[in-house]
PAMIRO-207331 format. One line per 10 residues: their letters; for each residue x, y, z of N, C-alpha, C. Coordinates in steps of 0.1 Angstrom, whole numbers. Example, Ala and Ser with C-alpha at 12.3 -4.5 7.8 and 13.67 -1.06 7.14 Angstrom:
<pts>
as	132:-57:78:123:-45:78:132:-33:78  128:-22:71:137:-11:71:129:0:79
</pts>
This chain:
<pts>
xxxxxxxxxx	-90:1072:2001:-94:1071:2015:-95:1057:2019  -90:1052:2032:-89:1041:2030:-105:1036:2037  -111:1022:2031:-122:1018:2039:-124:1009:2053  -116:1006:2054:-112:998:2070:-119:1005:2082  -113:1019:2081:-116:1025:2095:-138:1030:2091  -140:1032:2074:-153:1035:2076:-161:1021:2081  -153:1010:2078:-168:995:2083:-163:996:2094  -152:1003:2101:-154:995:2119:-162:1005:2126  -162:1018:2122:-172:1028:2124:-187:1026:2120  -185:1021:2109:-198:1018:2103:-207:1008:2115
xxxxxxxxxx	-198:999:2123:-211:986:2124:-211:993:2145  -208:1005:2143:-218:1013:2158:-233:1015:2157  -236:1013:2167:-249:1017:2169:-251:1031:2175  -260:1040:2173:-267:1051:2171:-272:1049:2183  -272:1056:2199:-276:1057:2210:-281:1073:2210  -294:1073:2214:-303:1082:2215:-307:1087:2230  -307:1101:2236:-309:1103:2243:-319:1114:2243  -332:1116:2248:-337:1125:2249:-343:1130:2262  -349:1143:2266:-358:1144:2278:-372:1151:2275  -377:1157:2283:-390:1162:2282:-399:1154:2275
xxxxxxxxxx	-415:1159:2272:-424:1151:2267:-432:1139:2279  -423:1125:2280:-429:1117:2285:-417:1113:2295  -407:1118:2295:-395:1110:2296:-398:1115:2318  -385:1110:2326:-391:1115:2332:-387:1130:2335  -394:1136:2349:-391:1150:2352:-376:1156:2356  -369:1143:2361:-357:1147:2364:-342:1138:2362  -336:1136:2363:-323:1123:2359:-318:1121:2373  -309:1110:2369:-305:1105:2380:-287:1102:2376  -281:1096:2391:-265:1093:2383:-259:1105:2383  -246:1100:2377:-235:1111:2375:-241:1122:2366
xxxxxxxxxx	-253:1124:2358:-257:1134:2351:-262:1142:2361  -265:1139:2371:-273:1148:2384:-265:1155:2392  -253:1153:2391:-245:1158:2397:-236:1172:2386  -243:1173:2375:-244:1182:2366:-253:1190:2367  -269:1189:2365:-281:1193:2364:-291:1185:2375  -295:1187:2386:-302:1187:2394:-317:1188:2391  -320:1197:2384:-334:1205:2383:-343:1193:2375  -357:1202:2374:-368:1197:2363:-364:1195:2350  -367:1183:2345:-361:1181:2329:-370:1194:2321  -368:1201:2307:-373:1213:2300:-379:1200:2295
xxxxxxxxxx	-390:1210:2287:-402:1201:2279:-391:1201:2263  -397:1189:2254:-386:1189:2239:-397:1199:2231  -380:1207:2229:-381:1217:2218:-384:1221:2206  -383:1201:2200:-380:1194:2187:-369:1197:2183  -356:1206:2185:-344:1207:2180:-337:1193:2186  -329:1191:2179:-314:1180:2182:-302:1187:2175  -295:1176:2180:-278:1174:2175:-273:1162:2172  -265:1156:2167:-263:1146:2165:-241:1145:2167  -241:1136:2172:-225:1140:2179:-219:1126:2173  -206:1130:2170:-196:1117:2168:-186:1120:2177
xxxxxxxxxx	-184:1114:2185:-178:1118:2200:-163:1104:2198  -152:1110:2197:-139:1102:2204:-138:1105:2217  -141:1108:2223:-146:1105:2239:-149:1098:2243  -149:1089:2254:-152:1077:2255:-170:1080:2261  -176:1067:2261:-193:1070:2263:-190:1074:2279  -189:1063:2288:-190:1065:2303:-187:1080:2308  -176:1090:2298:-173:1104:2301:-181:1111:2298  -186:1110:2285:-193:1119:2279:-210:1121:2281  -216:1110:2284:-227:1103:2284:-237:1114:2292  -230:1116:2307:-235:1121:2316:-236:1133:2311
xxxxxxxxxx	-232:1141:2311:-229:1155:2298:-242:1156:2293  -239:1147:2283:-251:1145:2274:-264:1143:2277  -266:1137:2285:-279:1134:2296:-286:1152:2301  -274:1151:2305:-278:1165:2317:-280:1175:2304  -270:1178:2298:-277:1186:2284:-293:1186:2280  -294:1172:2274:-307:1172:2271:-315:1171:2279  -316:1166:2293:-326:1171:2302:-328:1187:2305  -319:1192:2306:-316:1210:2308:-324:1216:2296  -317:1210:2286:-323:1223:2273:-334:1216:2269  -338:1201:2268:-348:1196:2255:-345:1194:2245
xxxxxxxxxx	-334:1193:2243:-328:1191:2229:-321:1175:2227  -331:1174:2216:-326:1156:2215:-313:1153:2209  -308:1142:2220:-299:1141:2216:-290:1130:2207  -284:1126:2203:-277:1114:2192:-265:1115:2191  -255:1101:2197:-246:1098:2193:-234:1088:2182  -229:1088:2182:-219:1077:2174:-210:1082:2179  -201:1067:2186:-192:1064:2194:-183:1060:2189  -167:1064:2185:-156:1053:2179:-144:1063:2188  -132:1064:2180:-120:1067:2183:-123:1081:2177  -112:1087:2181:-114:1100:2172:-106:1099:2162
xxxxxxxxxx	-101:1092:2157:-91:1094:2142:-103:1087:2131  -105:1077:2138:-118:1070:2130:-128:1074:2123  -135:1084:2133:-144:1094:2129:-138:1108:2125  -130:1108:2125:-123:1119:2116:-125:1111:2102  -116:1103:2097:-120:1096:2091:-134:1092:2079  -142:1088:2090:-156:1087:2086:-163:1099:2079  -160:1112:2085:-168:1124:2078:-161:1129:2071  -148:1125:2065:-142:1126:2051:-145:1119:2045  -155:1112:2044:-159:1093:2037:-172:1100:2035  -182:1106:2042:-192:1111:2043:-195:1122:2037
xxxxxxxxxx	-182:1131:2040:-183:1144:2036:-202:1153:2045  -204:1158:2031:-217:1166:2030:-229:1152:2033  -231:1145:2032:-238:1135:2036:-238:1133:2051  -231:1135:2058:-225:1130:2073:-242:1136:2080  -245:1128:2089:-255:1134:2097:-249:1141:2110  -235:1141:2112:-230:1147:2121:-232:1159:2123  -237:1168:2135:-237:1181:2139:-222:1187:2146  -219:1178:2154:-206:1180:2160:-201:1168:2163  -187:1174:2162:-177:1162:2166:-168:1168:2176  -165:1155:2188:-160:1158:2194:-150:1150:2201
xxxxxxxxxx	-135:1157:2197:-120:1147:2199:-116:1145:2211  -107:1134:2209:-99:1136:2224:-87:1140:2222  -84:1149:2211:-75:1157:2207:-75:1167:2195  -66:1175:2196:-69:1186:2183:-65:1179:2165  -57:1171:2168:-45:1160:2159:-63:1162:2142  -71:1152:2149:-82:1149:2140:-89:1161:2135  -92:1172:2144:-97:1182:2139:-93:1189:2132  -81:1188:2131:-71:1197:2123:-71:1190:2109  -71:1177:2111:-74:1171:2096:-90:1176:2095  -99:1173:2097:-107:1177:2093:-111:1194:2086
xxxxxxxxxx	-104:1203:2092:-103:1215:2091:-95:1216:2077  -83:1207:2075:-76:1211:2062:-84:1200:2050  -96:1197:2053:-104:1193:2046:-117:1204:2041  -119:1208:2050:-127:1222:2050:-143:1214:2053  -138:1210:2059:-156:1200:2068:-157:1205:2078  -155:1213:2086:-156:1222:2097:-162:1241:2095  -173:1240:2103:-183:1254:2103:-174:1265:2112  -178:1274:2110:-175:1288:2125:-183:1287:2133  -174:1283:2148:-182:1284:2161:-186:1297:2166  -194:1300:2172:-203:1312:2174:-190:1318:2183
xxxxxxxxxx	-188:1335:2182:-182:1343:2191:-183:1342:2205  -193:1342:2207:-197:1343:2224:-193:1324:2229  -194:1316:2223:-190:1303:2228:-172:1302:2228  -163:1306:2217:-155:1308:2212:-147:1315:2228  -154:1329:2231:-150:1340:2242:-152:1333:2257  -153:1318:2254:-155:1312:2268:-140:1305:2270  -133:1304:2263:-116:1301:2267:-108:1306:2263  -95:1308:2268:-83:1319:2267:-79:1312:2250  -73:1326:2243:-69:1323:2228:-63:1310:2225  -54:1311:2236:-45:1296:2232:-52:1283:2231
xxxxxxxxxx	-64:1283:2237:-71:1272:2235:-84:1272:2228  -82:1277:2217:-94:1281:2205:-82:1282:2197  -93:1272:2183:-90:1277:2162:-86:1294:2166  -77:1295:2159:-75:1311:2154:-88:1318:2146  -91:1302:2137:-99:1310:2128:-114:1303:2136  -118:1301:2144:-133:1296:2152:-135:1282:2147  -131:1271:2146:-136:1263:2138:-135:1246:2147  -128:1255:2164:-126:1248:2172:-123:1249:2187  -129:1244:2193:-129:1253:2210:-121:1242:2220  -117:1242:2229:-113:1232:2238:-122:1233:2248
xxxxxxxxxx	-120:1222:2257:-131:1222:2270:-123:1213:2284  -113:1206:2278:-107:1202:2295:-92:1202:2285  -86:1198:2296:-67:1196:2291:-63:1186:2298  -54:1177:2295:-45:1162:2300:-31:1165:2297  -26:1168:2307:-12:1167:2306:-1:1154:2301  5:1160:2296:16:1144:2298:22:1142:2306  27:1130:2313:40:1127:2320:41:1114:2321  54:1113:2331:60:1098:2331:58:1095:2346  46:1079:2343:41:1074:2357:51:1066:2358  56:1064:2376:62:1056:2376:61:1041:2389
xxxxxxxxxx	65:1037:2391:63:1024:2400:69:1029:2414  65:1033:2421:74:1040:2434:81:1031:2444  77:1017:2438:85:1008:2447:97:999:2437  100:1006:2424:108:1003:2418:116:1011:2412  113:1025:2416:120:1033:2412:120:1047:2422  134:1052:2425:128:1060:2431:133:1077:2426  129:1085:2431:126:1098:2428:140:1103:2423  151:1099:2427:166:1105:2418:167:1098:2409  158:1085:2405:163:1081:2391:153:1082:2382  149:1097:2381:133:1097:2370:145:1110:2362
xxxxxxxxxx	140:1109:2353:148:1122:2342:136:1131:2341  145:1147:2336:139:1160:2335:133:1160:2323  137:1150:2307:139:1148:2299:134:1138:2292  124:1139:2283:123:1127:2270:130:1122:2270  135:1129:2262:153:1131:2255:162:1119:2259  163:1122:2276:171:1111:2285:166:1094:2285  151:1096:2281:145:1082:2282:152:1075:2275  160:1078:2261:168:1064:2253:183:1061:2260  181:1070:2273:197:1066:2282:199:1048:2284  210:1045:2281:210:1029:2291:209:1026:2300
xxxxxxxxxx	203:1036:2311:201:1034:2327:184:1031:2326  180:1036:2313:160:1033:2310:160:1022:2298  171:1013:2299:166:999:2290:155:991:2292  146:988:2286:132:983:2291:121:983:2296  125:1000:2301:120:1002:2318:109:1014:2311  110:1017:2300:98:1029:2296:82:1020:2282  72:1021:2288:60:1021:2280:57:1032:2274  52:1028:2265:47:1039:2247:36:1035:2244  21:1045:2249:9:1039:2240:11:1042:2226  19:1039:2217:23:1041:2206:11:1049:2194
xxxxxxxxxx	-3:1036:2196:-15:1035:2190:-27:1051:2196  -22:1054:2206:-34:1056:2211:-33:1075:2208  -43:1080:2208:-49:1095:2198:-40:1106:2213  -38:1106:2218:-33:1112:2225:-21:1113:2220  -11:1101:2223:7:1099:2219:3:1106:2205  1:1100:2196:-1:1105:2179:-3:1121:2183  -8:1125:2188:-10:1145:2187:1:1149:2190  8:1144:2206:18:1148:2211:29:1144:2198  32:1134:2197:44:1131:2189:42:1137:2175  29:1141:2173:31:1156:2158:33:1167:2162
xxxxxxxxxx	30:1171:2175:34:1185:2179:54:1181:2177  57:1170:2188:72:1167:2190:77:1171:2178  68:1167:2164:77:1167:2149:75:1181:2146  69:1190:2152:66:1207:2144:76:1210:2156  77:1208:2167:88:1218:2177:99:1212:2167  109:1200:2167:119:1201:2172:120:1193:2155  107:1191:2147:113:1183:2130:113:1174:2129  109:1168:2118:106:1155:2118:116:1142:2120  129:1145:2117:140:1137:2113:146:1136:2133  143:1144:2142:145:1146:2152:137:1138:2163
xxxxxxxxxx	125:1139:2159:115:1128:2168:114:1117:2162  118:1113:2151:117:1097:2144:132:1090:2150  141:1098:2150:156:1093:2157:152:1091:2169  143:1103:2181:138:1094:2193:132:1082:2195  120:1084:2183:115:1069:2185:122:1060:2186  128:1060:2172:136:1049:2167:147:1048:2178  155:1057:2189:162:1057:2197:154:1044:2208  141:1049:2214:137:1045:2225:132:1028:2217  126:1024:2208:132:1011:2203:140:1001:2203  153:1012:2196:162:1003:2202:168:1002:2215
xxxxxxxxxx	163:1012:2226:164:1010:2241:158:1000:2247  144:989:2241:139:981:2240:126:988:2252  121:999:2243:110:1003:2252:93:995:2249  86:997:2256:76:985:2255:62:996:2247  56:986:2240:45:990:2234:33:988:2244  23:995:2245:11:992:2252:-1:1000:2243  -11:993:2245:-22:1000:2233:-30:1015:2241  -28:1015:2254:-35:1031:2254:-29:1034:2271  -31:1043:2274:-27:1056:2285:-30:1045:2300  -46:1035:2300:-47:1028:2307:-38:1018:2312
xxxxxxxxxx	-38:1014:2302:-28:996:2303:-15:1003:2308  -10:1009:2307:1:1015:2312:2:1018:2323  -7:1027:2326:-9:1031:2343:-15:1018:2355  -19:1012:2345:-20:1000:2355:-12:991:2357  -8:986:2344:8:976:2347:21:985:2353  20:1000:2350:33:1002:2365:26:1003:2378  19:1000:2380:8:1000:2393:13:986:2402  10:975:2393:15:962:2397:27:957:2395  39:968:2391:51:961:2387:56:960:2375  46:954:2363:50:949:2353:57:956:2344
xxxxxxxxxx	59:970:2344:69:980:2336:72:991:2348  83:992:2350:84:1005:2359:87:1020:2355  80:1023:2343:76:1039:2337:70:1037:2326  60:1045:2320:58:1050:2311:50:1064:2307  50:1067:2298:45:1080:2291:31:1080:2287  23:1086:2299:9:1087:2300:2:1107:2301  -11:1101:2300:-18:1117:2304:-18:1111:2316  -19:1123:2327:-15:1129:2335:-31:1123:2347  -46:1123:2340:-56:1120:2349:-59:1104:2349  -51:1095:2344:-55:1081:2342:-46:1076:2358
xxxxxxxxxx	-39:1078:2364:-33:1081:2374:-39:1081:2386  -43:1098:2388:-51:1101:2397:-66:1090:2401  -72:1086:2388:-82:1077:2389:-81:1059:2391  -69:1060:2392:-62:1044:2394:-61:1042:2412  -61:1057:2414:-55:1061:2424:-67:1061:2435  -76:1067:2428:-89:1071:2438:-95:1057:2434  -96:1045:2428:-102:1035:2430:-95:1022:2441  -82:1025:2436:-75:1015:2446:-67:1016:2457  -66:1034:2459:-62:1041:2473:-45:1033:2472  -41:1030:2486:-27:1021:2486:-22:1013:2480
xxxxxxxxxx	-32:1005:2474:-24:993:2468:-21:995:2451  -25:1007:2445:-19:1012:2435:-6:1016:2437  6:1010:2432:15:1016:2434:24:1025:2422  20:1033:2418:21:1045:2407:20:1060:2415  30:1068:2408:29:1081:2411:34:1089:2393  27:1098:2398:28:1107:2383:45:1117:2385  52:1119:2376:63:1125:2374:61:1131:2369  65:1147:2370:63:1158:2359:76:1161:2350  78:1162:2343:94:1165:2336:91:1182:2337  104:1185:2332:107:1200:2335:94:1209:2325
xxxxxxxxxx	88:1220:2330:79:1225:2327:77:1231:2308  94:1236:2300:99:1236:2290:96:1221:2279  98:1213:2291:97:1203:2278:92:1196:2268  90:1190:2264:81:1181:2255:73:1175:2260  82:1169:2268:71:1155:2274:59:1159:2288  60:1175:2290:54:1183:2297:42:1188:2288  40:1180:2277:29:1185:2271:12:1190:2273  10:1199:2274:-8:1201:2276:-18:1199:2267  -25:1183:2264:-32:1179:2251:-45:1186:2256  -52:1193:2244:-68:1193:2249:-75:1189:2240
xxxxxxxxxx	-85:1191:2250:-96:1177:2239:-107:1191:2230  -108:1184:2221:-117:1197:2212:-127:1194:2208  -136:1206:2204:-151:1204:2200:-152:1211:2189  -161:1211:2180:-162:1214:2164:-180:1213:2157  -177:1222:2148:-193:1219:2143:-187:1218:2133  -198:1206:2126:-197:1203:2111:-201:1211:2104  -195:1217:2093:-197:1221:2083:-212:1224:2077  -214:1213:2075:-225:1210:2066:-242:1211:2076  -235:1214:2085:-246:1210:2102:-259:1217:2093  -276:1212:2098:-290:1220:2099:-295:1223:2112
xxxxxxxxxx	-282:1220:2122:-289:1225:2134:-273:1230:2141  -274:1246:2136:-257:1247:2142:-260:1260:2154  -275:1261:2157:-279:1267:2170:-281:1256:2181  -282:1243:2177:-282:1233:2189:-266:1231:2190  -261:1227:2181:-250:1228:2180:-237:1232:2187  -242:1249:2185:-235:1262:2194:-239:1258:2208  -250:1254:2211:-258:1253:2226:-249:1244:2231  -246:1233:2227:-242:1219:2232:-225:1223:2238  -221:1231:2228:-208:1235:2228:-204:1240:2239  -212:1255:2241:-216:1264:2249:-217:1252:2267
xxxxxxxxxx	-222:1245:2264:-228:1231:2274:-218:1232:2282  -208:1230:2273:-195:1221:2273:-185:1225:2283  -187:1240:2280:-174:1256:2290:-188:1259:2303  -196:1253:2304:-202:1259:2314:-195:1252:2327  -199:1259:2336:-190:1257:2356:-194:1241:2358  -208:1238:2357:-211:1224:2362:-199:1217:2355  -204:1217:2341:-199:1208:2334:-183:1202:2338  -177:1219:2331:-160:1218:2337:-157:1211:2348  -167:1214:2361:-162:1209:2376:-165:1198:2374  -175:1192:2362:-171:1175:2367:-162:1171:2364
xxxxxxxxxx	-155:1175:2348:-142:1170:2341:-131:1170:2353  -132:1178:2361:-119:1180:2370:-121:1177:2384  -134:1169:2387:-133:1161:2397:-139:1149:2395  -147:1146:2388:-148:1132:2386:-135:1124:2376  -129:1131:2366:-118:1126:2359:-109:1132:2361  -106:1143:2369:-96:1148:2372:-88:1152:2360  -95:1162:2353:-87:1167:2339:-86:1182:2343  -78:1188:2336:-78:1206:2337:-89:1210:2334  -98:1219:2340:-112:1227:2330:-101:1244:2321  -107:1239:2311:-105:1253:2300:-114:1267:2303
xxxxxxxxxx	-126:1269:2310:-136:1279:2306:-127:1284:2319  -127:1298:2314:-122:1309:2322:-133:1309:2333  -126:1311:2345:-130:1311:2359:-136:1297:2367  -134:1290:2360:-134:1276:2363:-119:1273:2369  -116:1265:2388:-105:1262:2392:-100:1249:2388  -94:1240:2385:-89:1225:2387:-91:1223:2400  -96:1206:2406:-94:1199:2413:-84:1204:2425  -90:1200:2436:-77:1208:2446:-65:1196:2444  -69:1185:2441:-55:1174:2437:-46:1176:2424  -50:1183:2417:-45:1185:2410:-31:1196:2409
xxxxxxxxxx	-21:1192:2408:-7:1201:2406:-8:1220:2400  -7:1228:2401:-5:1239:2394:0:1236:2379  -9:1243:2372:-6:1236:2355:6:1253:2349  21:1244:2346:26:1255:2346:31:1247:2334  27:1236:2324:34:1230:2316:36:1235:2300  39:1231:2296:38:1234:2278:31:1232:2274  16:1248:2272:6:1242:2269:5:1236:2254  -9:1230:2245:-10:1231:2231:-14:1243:2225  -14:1258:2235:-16:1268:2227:-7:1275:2221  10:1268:2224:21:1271:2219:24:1266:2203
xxxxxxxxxx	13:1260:2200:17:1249:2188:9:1252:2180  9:1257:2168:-6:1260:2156:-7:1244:2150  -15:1239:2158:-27:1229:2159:-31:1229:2143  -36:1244:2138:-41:1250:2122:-32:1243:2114  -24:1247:2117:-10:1245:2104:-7:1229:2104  -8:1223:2116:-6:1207:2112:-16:1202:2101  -27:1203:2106:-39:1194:2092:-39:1184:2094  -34:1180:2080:-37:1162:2083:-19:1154:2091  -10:1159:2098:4:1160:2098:1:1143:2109  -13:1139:2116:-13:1128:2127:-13:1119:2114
xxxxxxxxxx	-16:1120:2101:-12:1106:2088:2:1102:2088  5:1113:2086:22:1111:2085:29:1104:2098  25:1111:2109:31:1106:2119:23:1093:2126  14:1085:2120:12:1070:2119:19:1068:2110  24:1070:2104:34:1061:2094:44:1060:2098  54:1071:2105:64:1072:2114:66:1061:2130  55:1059:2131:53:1051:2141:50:1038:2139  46:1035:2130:45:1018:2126:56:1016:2121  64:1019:2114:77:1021:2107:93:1024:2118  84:1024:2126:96:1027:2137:99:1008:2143
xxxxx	87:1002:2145:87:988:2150:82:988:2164  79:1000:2169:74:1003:2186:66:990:2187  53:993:2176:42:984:2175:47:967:2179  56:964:2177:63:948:2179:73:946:2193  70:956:2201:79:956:2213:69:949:2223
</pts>
C-alpha cells in the first residue's frame, strides 16, 4: 500500500461537532434551513465520519444532525480515494464509523477489501434498488449527472455532439477539458472501461490526447474557465454549472449540454455512504445514514447544490432537467472493487495529466 496518500491524510485535523448539554438551544446558517427546532440534550453516543465530501456541503448536515439527535459528532476531511485509502492502512484500527464518498469508485474498493459492515434494512428501503450495494454495504443519497458545459458565446448549439465518442473529431481540437485527476471522471471512466472494455476507453483517452484536449484538476476549474472563455467545452457534473450560474447570474457565460440519454457521457454518478466494518457505534451510524435520505436533508442537496435527491418521494429542484440519463444503477458498482487503481494508471499513462 502505498504511503503518500496516508501522510497527506494523516496531517488533517479532527473537527468536532456536538449539541445539547451546554452548547446552544438552537443553530443557525445553512444547518437551519435543515433543522429549525430545539437542539436534543447529548445522548453520549457519536460517530465518527471520513467524508470525501467537501466540508462547506456536508458540514451543515452534520450540524443539523447533531443538533436534532444529540449525537456527537467527528470528522476527517480529504478526497475520497485518499481515505479509501487510509482505512485500508488502518484497517480494524480506523476510528471511522462511516465513510462517506463522492462516488461509489472508493467504496467498492473498500468493499473488495471487506472493511465495510451491513447497512440496516429500513435505511437501505429508503432508495430505489439501483441505487443501493446489492449486498447492503452501501446506500446513495444525491446523484450528479455528467455532461458537456459549454461557452454559449463560442459555441453554438449545432456544434455540440450527441456523443463522447465524437469529442476526438477534428472539428473538437483543443476545444474539450478533462478533470482527468478528479473522483468523479475516475468512476465514470471505470464504469466507460466495464460498458464498452478496457482497450476501448484507453483508445478514447488516448484519442482525445492526441486531439490536444486540455487537462484541468477538478469539475470547478472547468466550469469556470468556459464561463470566461478560456476553453470552450468540457466534461463536467452537471450541478457545478447551475451554481456558477446562481452566483454570477449573466455574466457567467456557460450552459450545460446533455448528450443523448443512452450514452456514456450521460452518466448518473452518486455519491455513497457506508459503515465501517469494524464500527462500536453502527446504531449512530445507521441514524446518520438514515439522516442522509430524510426530505429536509435531500431538499437541500437539490436546492442549495442543485444535485438529484435519491430518497424515494423526494422531487429535484424545479431547475433542474427531467433525469432520464444513464443511471449508475445500470453498472455493478460490486463487481468493479478496486477497478478506480487500474484506471489511474490508464490515465497518467495516457499523458492527459501534461496537456
Amino acid at each position: 500500500m502505498a504511503r503518500q496518500p496516508f501522510l497527506v491524510i494523516a496531517a488533517l485535523i479532527m473537527a468536532a461537532t456536538a449539541c445539547g448539554g451546554d452548547a446552544d438551544p438552537t443553530i443557525s446558517g445553512p444547518a437551519a434551513e435543515i433543522y429549525d427546532g430545539e437542539c436534543a440534550d447529548a445522548t453520549g453516543g457519536s460517530v465518527t465520519i471520513y467524508s470525501g465530501r467537501t466540508e462547506n456541503l456536508i458540514q451543515p448536515v452534520l450540524d443539523a444532525f447533531a443538533c436534532e439527535t444529540g449525537v456527537e459528532v467527528a470528522v476527517r476531511w480529504g478526497s475520497s480515494t485518499d481515505l479509501a485509502l487510509l482505512l485500508a492502512e488502518e484497517g480494524e484500527r480506523t476510528e471511522a464509523d462511516v465513510f462517506l464518498s463522492r462516488s461509489p469508485g472508493p467504496v467498492g474498493f473498500l468493499q473488495s477489501e471487506q472493511l465495510l459492515g451491513t447497512i440496516d434494512q429500513s435505511v437501505l428501503e429508503l432508495v430505489a434498488e439501483e441505487n443501493r450495494s446489492a449486498d447492503g454495504t452501501w446506500v446513495g443519497f444525491s446523484g450528479r449527472k455528467r455532461v458537456l458545459v459549454y461557452n454559449i458565446d463560442a459555441v453554438s448549439p449545432d456544434q455540440l455532439p450527441t456523443s463522447v465518442f465524437e469529442l476526438t473529431d477534428e472539428q473538437y481540437r483543443g476545444q474539450v477539458a478533462i478533470p482527468a485527476t478528479n473522483g468523479s471522471f475516475v468512476d465514470w471512466f471505470t464504469v466507460f472501461r466495464d460498458q464498452f472494455g478496457t482497450d476501448v476507453a484507453t483508445e478514447w483517452l488516448d484519442d482525445m490526447v492526441a486531439n490536444d484536449a486540455r487537462f484541468y484538476p477538478n469539475n470547478r476549474a472547468i466550469v469556470e474557465a468556459v464561463g470566461r472563455g478560456e476553453i470552450q467545452m468540457g466534461l463536467v457534473n452537471h450541478y457545478y454549472n447551475y451554481q456558477e450560474q446562481a452566483a454570477l447570474g449573466d455574466e457567467h457565460r456557460a450552459a450545460n449540454h446533455d448528450l443523448a440519454d443512452d450514452d456514456i457521457g450521460s452518466l448518473l454518478i452518486i455519491t455513497a455512504a457506508s459503515i465501517v466494518a469494524s464500527t462500536e457505534n453502527p446504531e449512530e451510524a445507521n441514524q446518520l445514514l438514515g439522516y442522509l435520505l430524510t426530505a429536509p436533508v435531500q431538499e437541500y442537496f437539490s436546492i442549495e447544490t442543485f444535485e438529484y435527491p435519491l430518497a424515494a418521494g423526494v422531487e429535484p429542484a424545479d431547475i433542474l432537467p427531467p433525469l432520464s440519463a444513464l443511471e449508475v444503477g445500470t453498472v455493478d458498482f460490486d463487481a468493479l472493487g478496486g477497478g478506480f487503481e487500474q484506471t489511474t494508471v490508464i490515465i497518467e499513462a495516457s499523458g492527459i495529466l501534461n496537456q
